[in-house]
N, CA and C of each residue as an Amber inpcrd file, in Angstrom:
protein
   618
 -79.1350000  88.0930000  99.9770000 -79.7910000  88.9010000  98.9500000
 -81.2710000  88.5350000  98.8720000 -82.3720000  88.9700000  99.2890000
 -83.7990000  88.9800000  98.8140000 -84.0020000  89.1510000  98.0140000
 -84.8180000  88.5610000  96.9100000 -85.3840000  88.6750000  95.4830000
 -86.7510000  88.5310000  95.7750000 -87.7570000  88.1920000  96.3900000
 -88.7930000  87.9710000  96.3310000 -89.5960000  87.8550000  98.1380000
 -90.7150000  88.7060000  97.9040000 -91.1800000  89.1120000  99.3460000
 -92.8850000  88.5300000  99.7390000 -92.9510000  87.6410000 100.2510000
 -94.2500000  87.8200000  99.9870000 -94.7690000  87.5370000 101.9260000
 -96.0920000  88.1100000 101.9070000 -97.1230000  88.6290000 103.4080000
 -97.8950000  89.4580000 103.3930000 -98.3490000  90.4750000 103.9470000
 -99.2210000  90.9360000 104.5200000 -99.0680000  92.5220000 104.2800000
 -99.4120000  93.6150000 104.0590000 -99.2390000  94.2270000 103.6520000
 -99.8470000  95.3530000 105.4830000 -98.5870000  95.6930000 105.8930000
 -98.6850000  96.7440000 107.1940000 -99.1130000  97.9100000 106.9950000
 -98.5120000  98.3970000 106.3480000 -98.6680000 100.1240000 106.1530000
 -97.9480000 100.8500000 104.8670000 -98.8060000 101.5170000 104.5860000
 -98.1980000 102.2520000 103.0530000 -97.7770000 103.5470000 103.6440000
 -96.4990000 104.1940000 102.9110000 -96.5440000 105.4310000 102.6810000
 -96.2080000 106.3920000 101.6150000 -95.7140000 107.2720000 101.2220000
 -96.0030000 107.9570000  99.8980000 -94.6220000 107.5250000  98.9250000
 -93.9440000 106.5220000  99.3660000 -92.8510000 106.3240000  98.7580000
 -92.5750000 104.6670000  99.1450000 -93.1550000 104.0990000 100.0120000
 -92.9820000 102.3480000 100.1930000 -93.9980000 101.9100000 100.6690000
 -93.7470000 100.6690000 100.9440000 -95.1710000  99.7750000 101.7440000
 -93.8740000  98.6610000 103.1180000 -94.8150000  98.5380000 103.7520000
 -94.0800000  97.8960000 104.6710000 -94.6390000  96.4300000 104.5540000
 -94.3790000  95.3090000 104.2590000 -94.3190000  93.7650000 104.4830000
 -94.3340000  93.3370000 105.6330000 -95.1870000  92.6980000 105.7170000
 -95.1090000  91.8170000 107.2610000 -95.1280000  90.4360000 106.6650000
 -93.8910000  89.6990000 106.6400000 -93.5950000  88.3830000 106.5960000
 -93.4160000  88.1820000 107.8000000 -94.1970000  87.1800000 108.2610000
 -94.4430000  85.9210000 109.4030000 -93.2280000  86.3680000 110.7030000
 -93.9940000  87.7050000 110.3100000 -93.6440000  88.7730000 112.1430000
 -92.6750000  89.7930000 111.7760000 -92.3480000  89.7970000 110.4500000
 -90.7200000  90.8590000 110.5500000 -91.3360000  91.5380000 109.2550000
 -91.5630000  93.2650000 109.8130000 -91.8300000  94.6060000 108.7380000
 -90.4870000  94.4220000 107.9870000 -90.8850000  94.6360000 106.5140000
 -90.0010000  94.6590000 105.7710000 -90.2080000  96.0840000 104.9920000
 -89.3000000  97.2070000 105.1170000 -89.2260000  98.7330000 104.1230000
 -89.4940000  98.3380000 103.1100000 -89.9710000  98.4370000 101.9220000
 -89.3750000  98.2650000 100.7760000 -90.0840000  99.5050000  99.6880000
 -89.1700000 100.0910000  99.1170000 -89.7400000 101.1030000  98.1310000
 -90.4930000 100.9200000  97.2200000 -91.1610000 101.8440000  96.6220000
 -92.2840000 101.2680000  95.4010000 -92.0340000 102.5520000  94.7370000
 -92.4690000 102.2790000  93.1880000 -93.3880000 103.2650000  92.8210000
 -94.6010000 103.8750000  92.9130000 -95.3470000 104.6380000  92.8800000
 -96.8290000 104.7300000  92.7180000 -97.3220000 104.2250000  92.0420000
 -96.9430000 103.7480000  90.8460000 -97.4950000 102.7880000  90.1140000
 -97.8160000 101.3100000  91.0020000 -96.7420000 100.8290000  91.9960000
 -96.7630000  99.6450000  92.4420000 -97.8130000  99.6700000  93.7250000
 -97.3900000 100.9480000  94.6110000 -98.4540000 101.0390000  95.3210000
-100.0550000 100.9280000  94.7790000-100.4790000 101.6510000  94.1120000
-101.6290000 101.7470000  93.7930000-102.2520000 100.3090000  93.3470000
-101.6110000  99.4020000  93.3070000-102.0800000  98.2880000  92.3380000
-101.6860000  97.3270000  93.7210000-100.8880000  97.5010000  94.4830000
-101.2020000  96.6450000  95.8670000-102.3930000  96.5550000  97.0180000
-102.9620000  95.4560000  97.2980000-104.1040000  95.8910000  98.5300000
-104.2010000  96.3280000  99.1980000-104.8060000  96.3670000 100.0550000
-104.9240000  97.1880000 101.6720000-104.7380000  96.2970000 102.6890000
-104.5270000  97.3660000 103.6170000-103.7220000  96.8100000 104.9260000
-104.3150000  95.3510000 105.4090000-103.2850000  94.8310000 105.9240000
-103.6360000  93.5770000 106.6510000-104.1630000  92.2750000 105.6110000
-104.2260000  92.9200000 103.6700000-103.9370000  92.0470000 102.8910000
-102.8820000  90.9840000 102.1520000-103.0440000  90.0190000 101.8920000
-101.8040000  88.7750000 101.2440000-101.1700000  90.3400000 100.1220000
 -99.8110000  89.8290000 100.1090000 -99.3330000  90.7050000  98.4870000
 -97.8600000  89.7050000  98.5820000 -97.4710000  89.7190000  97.3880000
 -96.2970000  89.6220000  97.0230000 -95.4340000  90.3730000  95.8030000
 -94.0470000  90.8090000  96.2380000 -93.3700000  91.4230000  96.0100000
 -92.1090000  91.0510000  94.7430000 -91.7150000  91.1680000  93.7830000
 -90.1940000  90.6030000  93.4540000 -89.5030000  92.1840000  93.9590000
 -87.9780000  91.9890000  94.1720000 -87.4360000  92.6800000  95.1740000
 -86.2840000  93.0150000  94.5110000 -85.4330000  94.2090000  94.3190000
 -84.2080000  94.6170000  94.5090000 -83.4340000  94.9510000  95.5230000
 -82.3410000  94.8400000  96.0090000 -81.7600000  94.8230000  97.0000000
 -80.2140000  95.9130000  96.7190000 -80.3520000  96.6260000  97.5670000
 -78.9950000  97.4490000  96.9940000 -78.7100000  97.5890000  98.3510000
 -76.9830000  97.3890000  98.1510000 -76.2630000  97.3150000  99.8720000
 -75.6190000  98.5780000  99.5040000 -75.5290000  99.1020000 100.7130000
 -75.1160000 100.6300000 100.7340000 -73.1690000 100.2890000 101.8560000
 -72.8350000 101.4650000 102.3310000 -71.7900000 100.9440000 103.2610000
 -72.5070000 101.3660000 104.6730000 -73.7910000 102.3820000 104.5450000
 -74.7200000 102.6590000 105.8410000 -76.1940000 102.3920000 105.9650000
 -76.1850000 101.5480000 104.7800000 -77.6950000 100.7780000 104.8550000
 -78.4590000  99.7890000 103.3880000 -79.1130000  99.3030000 103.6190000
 -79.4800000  98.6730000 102.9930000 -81.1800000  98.8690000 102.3630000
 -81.4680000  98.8350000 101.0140000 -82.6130000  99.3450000 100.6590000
 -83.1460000  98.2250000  99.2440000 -84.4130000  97.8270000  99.5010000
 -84.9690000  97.0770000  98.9120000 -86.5100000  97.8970000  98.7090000
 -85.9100000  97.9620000  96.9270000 -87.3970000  97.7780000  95.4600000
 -87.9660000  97.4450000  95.2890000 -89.3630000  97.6030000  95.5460000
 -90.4710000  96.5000000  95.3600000 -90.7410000  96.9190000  93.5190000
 -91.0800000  95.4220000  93.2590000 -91.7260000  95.3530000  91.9380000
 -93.3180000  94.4130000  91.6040000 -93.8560000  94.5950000  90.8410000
 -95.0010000  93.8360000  90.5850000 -94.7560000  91.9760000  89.8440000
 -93.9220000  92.2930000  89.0150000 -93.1470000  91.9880000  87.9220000
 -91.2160000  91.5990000  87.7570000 -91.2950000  90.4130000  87.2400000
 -89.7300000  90.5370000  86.9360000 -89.3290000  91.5180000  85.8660000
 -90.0050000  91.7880000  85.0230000 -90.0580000  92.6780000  83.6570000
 -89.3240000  93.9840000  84.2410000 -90.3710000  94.6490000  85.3270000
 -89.9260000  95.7140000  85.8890000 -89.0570000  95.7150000  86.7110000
 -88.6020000  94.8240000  87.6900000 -87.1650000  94.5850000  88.0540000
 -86.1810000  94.6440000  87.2250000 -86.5470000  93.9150000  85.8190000
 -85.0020000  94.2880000  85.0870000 -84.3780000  95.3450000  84.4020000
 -86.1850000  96.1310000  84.2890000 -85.6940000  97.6980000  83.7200000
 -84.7910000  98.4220000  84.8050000 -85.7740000  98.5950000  85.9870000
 -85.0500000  99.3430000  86.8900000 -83.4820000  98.9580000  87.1860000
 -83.2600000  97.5510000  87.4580000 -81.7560000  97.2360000  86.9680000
 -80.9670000  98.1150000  85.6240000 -81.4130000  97.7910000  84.4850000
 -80.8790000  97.9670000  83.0540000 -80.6320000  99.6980000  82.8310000
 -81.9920000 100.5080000  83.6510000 -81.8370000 101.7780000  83.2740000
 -80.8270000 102.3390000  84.7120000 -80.1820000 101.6430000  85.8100000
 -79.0760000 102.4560000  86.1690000 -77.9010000 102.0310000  85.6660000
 -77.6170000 101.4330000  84.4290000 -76.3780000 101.6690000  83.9880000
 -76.0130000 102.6570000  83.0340000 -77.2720000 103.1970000  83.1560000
 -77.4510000 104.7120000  82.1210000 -76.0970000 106.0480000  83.0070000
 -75.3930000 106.6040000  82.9000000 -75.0880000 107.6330000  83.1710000
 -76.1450000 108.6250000  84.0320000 -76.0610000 109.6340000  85.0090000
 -77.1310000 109.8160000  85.3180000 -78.3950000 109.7780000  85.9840000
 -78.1780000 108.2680000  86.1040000 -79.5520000 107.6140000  86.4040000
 -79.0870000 106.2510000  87.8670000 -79.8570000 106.8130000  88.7790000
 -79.8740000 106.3520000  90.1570000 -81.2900000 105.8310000  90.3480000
 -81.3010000 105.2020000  91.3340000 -82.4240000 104.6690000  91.9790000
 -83.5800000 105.3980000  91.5250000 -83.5570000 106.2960000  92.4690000
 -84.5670000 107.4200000  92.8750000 -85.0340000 107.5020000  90.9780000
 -84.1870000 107.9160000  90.2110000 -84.9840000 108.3480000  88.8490000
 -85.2910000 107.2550000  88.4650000 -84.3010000 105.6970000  88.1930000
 -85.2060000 104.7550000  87.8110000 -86.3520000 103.9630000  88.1510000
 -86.3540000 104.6060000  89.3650000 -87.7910000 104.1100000  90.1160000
 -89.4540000 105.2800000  89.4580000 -88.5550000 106.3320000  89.6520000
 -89.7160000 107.1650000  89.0230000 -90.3100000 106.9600000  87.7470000
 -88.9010000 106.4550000  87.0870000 -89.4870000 105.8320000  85.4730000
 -90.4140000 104.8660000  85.2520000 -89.7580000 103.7480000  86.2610000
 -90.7990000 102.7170000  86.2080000 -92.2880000 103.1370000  86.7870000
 -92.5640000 104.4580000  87.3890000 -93.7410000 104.8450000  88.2670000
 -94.5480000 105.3690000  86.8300000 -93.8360000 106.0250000  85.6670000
 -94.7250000 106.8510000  84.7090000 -94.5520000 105.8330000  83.5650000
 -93.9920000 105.1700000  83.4420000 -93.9560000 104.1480000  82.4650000
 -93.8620000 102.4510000  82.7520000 -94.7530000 101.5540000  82.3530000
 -94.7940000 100.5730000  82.6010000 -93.8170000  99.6620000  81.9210000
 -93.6810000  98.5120000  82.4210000 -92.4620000  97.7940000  81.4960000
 -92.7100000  97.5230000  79.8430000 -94.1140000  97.2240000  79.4040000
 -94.0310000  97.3520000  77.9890000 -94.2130000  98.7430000  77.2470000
 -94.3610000  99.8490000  78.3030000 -94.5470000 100.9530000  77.4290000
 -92.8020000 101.7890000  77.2430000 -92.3170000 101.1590000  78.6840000
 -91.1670000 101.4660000  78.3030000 -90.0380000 100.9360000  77.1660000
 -90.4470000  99.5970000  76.9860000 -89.5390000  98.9600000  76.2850000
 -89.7270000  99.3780000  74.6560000 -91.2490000 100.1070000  74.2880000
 -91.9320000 100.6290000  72.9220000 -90.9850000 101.6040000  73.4120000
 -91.0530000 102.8350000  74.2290000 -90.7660000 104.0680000  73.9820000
 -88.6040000 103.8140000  73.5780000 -88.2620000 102.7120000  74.1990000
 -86.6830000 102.3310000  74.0600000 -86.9070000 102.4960000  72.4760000
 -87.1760000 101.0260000  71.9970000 -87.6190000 100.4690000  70.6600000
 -87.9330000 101.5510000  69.8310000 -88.6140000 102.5360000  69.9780000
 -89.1260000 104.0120000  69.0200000 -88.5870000 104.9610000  69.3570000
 -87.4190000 105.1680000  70.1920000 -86.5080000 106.3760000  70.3920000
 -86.9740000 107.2100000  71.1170000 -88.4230000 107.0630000  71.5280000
 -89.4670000 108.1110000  72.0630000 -88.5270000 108.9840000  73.1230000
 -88.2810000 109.9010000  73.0680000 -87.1600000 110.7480000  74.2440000
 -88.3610000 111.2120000  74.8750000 -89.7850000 111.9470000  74.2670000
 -90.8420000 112.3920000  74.7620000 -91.7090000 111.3140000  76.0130000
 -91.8910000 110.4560000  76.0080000 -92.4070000 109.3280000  76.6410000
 -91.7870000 109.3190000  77.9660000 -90.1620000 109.2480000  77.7410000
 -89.4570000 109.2090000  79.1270000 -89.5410000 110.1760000  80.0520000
 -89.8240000 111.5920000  79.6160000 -89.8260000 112.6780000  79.7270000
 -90.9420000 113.1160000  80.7370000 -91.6140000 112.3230000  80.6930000
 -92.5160000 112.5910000  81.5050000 -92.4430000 111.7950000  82.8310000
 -91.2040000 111.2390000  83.0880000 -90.7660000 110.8280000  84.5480000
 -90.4130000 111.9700000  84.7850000 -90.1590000 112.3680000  86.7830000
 -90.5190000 112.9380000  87.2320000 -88.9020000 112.7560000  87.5120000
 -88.3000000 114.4180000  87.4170000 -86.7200000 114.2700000  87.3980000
 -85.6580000 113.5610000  86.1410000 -86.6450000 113.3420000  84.7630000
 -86.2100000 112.8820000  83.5840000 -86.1000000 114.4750000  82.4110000
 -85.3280000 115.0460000  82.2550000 -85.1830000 115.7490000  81.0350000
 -84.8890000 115.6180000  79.3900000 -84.7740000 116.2160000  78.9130000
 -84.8410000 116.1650000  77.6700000 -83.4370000 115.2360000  77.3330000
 -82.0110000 115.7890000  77.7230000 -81.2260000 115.3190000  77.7040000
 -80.9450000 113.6470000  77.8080000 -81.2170000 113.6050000  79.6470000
 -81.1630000 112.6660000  80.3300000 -82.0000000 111.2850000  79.5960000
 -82.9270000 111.6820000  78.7510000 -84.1840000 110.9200000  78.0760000
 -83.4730000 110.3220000  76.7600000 -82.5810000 111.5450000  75.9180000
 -82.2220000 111.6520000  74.9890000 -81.0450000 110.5200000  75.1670000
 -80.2130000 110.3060000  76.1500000 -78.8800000 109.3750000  76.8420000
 -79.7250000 107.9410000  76.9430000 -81.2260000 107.8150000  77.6580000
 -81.4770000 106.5010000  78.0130000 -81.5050000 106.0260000  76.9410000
 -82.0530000 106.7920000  75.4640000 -82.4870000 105.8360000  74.6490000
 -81.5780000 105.4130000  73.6040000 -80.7280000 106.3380000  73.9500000
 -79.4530000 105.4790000  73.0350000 -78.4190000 104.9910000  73.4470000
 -78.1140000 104.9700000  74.4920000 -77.8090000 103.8850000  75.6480000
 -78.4330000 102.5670000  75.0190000 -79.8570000 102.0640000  75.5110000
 -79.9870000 101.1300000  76.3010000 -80.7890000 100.4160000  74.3260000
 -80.7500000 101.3400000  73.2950000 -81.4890000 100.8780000  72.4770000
 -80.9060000  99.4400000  71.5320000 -79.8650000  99.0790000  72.2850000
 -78.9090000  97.9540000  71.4380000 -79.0910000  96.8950000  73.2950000
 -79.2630000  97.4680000  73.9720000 -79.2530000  96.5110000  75.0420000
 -80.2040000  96.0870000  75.8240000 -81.5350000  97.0080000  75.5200000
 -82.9740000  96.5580000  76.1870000 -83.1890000  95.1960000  76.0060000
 -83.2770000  94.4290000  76.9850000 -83.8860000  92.8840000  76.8420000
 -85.1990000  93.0770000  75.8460000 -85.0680000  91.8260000  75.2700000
 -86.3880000  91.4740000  74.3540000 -87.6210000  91.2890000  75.4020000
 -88.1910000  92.0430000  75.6040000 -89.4070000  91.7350000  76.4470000
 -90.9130000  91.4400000  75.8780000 -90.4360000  91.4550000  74.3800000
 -91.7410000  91.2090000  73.7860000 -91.1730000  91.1650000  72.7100000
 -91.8270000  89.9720000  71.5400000 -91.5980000  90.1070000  70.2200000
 -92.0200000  91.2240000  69.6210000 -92.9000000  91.8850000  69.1000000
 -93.3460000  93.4390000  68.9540000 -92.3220000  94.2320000  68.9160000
 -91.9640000  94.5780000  70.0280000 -91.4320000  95.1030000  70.3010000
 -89.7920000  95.3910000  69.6940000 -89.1040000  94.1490000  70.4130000
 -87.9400000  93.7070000  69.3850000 -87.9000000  93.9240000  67.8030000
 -89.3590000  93.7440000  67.5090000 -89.5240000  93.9010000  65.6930000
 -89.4400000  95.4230000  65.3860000 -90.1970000  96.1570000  66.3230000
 -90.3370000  97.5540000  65.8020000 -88.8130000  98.2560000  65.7570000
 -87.7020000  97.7060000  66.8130000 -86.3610000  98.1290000  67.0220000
 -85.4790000  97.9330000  65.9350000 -86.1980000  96.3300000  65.2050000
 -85.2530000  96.1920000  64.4000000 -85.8460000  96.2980000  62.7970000
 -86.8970000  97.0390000  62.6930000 -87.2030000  97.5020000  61.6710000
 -87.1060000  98.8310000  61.5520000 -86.9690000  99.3820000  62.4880000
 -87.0460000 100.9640000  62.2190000 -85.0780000 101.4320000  62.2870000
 -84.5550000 100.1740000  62.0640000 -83.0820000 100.1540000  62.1270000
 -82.4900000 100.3400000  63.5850000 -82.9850000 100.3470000  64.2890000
 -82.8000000 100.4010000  65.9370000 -82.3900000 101.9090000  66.1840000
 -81.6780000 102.3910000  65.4980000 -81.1740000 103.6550000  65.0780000
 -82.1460000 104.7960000  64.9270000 -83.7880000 104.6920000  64.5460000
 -83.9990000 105.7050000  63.9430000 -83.9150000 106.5510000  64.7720000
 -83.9290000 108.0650000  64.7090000 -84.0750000 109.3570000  65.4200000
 -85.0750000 110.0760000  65.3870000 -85.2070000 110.8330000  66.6940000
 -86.2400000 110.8090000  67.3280000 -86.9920000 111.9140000  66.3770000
 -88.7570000 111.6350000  66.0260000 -88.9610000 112.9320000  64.8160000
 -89.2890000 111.4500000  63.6140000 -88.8200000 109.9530000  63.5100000
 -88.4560000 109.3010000  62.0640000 -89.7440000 108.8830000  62.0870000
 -89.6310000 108.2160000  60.9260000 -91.2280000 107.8150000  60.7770000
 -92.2440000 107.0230000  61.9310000 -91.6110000 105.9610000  62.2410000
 -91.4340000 104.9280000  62.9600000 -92.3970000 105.9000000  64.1280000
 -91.3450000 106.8950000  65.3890000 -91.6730000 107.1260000  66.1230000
 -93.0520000 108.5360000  65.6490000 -93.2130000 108.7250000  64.7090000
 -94.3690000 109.8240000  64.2910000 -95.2910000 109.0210000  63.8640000
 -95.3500000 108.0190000  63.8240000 -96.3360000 106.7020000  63.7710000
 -96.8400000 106.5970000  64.8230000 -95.8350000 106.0240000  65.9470000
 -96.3040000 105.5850000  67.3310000 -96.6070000 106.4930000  67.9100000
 -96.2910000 107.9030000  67.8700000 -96.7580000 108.9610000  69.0080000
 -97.9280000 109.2950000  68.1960000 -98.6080000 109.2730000  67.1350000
 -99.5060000 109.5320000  66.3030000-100.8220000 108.4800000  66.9620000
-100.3790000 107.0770000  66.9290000-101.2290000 106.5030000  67.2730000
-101.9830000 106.1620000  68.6410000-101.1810000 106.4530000  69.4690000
-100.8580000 106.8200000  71.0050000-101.6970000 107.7040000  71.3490000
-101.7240000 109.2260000  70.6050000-102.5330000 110.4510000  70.4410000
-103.8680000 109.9770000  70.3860000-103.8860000 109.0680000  69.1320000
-105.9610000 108.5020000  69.1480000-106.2680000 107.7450000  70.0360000
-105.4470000 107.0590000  71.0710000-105.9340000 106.9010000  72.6950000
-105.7880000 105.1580000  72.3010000-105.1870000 104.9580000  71.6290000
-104.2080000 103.5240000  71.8180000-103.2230000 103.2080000  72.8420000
-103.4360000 101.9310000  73.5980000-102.1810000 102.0840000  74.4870000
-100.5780000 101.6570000  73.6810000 -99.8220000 102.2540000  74.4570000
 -98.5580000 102.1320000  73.5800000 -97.9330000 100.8760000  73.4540000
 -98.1600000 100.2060000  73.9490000 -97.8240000  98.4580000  73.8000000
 -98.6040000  98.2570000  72.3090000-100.0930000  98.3040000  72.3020000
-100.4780000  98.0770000  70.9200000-100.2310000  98.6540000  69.9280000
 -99.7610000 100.1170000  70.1920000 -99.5140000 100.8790000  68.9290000
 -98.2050000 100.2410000  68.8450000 -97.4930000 100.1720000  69.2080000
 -95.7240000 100.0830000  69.0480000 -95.8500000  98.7540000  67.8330000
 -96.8490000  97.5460000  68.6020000 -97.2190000  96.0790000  67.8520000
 -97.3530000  96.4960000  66.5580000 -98.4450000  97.3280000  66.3790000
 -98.9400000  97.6940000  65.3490000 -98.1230000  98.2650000  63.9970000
 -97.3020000  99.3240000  64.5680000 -96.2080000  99.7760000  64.0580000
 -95.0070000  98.6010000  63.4720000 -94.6740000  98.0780000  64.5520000
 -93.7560000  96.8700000  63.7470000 -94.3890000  96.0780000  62.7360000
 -95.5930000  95.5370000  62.8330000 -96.3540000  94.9570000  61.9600000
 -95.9220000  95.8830000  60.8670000 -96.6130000  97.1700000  60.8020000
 -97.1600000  97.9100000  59.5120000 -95.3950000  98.0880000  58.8200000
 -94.3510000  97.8960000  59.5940000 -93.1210000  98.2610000  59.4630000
 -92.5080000  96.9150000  58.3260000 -92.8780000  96.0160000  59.2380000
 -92.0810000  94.3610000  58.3880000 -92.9700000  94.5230000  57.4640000
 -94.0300000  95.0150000  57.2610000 -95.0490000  94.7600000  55.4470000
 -94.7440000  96.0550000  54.6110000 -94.9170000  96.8590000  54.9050000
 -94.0270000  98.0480000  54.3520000 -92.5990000  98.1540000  53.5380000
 -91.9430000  98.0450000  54.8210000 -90.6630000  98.1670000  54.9390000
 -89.8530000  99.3450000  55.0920000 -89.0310000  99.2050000  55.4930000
 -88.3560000 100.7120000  56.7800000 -88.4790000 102.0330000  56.3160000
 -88.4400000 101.8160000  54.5130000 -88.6520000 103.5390000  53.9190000
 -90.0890000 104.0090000  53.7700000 -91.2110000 103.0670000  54.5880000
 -92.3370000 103.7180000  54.5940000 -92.4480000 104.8050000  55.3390000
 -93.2900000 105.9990000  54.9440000 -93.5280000 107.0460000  55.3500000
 -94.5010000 106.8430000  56.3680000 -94.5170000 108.1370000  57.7420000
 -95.3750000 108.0760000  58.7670000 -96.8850000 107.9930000  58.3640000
 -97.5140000 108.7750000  57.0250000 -99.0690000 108.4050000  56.8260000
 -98.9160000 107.6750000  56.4680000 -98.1920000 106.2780000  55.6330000
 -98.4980000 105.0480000  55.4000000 -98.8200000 104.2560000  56.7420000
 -97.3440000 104.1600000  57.6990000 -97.3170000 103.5690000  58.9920000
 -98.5490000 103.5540000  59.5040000 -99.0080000 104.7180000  59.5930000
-100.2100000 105.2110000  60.5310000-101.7960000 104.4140000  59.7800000
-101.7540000 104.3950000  58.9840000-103.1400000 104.1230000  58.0630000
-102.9030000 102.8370000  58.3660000-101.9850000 101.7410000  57.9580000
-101.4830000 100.3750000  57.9670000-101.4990000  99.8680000  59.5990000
-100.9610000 100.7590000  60.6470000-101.4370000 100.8670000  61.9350000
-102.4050000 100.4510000  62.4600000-103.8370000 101.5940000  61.5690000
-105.3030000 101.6790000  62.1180000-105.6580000 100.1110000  62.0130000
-105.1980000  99.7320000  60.8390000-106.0410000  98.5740000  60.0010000
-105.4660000  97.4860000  60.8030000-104.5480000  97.3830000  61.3610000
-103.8280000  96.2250000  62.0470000-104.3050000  96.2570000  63.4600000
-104.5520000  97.3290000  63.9170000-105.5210000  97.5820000  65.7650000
-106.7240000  97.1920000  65.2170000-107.6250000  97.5560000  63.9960000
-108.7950000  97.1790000  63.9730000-108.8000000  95.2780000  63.7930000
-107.9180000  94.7170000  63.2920000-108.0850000  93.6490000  62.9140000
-107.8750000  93.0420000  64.3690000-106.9530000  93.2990000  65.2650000
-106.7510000  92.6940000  66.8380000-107.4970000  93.3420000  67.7550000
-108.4720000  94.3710000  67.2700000-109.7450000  94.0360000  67.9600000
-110.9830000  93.6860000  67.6290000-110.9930000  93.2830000  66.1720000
-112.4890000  92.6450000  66.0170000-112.3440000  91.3540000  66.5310000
């Protein structure tokens, strides 16, 4: 089993990069997300790796990150959801934006993977919203203040897609949100969230 790849980086193409460890090309799939953030040819890179044995072949995931190795693990036990889409997920969503959009029910967020529908979006997040690894305190807080439960439309997530909108990245808004959530408390309304929000991004960036 390979977990971890590291050499020289041979040749990219629109769906993997090829590894050259110390003489032997290694396939391994990526996202575009992963590509784009790897060097150019004939540069050092290293890889963490998924490995899936087939009965007519064998295919290995490149990741940046263990974070994103464990989504792409976690989101094929979704119904639905194969390689190919959880790879695309991880390509439009990063591991902390995914773990906010879990945490806030966001069905919209997922949605914008490529081969993710409304439905299919609507299944990941209540699936995986009792089983997403803690990948961030934040995060974990916003899940378990907004009752892990809330639905999609609740305050919580009309907070975070609100704040997201004024060109916050969603890791900080989500922070922000749990913050404004534990001082509040869960029956605060979305213009409270949101105002209590601003004031909590302004304070972690002065």
């Amino acid at each position: 089993m390979i977990a971890r790849l590291r050499g020289l980086i041979d040749a990219k193409g629109e769906d993997h990069v090829v590894l050259d460890v110390q003489g032997v090309g290694y396939l391994v799939h990526c996202s575009p997300r992963v590509l784009q953030a790897l060097p150019g040819r004939g540069e050092a890179a290293a890889l963490h790796v998924e490995t899936q044995m087939r009965e007519d072949q064998i295919r290995l995931y490149g990741f940046l990150g263990e974070a994103e190795r464990d989504w792409f693990r976690l989101l094929q036990s979704v119904q639905g959801v194969g390689a190919r889409v959880a790879l695309a997920i991880g390509g439009a969503l990063g591991a902390d934006e995914l773990a906010a959009a879990v945490a806030a029910q966001d069905r919209a967020a997922l949605s914008r993977a490529p081969g993710v529908g409304a439905k299919l979006a609507a299944r990941i997040v209540a699936e995986l919203k009792d089983r997403a690894p803690a990948l961030s305190a934040p995060l974990a807080g916003l899940s378990e203040a907004s009752g892990a439960g809330a639905p999609q439309g609740g305050a919580a997530a009309d907070a975070l897609s609100a704040l997201v909108n004024l060109g916050y990245a969603r890791a900080q808004a989500s922070s922000a949100v749990a913050a404004s959530l534990k001082a509040l408390g869960p029956e605060a309304g979305a213009g409270e969230l949101i105002r209590r929000g601003l004031k909590e991004l302004a304070q972690n960036l002065s």
